[in-house]
C-alpha positions as a printed Julia matrix, in Angstrom:
139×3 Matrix{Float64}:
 106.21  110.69   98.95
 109.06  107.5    99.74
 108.11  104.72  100.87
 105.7   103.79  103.8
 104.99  100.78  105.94
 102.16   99.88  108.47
 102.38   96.48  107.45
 102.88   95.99  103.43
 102.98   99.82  102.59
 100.18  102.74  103.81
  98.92  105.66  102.7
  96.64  108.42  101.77
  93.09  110.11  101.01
  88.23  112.69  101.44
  89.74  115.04  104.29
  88.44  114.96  107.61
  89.12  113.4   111.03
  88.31  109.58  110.95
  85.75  108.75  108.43
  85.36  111.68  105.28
  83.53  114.85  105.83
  79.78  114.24  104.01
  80.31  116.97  101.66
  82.16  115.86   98.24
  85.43  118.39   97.38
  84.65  120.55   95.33
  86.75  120.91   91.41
  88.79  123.26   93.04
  89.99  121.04   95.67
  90.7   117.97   93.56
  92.74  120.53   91.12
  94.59  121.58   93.78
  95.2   118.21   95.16
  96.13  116.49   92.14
  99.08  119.56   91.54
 100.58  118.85   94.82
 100.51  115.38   94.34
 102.34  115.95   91.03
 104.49  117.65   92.62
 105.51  116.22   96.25
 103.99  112.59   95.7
 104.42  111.04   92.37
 107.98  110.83   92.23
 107.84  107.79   94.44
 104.1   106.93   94.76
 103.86  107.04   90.53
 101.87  109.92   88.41
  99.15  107.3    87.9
  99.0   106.2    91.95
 100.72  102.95   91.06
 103.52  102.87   93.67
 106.88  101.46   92.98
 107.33   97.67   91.77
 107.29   95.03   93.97
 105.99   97.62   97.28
 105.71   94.42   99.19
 109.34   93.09   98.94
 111.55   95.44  101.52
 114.53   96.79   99.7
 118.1    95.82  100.56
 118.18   98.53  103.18
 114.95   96.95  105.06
 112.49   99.45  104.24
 109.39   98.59  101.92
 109.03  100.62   98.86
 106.27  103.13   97.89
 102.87  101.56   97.6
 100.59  102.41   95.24
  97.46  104.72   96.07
  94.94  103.22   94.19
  92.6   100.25   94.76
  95.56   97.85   94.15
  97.04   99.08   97.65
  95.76   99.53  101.13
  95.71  103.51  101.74
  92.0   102.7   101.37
  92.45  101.24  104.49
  93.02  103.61  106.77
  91.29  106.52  108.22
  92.09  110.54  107.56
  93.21  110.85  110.45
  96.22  108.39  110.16
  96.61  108.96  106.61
  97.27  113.01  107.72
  99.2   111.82  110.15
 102.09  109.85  108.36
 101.89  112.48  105.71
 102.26  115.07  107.53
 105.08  113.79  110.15
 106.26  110.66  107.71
 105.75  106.94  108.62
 109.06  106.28  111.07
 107.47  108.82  113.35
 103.62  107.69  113.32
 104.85  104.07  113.41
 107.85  104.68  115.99
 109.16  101.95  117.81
 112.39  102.33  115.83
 110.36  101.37  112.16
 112.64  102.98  109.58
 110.82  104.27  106.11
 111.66  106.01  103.08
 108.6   108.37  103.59
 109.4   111.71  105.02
 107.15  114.41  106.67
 105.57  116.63  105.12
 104.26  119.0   107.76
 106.49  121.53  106.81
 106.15  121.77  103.27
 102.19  121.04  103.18
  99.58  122.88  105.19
  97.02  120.58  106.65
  94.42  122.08  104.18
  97.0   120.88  101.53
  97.11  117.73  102.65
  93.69  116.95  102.67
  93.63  118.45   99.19
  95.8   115.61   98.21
  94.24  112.97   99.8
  90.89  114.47   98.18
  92.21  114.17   94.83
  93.83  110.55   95.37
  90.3   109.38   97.19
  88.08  110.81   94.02
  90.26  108.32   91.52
  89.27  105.32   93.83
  86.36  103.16   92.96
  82.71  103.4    94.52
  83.63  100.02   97.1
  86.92  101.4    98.01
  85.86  104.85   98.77
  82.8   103.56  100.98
  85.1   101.37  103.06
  87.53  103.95  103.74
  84.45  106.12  104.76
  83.47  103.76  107.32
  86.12  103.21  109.23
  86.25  105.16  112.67
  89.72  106.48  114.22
């Protein structure tokens, strides 16, 4: 997944609606999660969640590189329901107001049960403080 915004860079993670559903995914989910990240995500976001150097410095063209996914960025910060949001319709479109960003949608390439696979996966790597916050927080 390119690059994505709200603010310094946003972006993914326990599926749901605004805080995580109470049930933990199961090793199935995370599996799945963690291939489709592989395989739409890491390109840009890095195999090891680590986004690209420097994600707070816009790029030449404007835009803000891909931040990283683990506790180093801010995904953590935001609730499912955004997070499904810009991945499945990309950040220009959930931002709007004529914000520009490297990070397409994914709604047609990703169910939404695929989605929330991912953001499973990228949630379970996060630690114990991190993953409680992002709980927490209401849409």
């Amino acid at each position: 997944m390119a690059g994505v915004g709200l603010g310094a860079g946003a972006l993914l993670l326990w599926a749901g609606s605004g805080a995580s559903d109470t049930a933990p995914p199961d090793a199935r989910t995370l599996a799945e999660g963690r291939a489709l990240y592989e395989a739409h995500c890491a390109a840009c976001h890095g195999a090891e969640l680590g986004g690209q150097p420097d994600w707070r410095t816009p790029l030449p063209s404007g835009r803000l590189p891909a931040p990283p996914h683990d506790a180093s960025g801010h995904t953590w910060h935001h609730p499912d329901d955004l997070l499904v949001r810009i991945i499945r319709e990309g950040t220009s479109a959930v931002v709007g107001g004529g914000y520009e960003s490297d990070m397409p949608g994914f709604g047609d390439v990703l169910s939404d049960a695929e989605i929330k696979a991912v953001l499973a996966w990228i949630k379970s790597t996060w630690p114990e403080r991190e993953r409680a916050y992002q709980e927490s927080l209401v849409p």
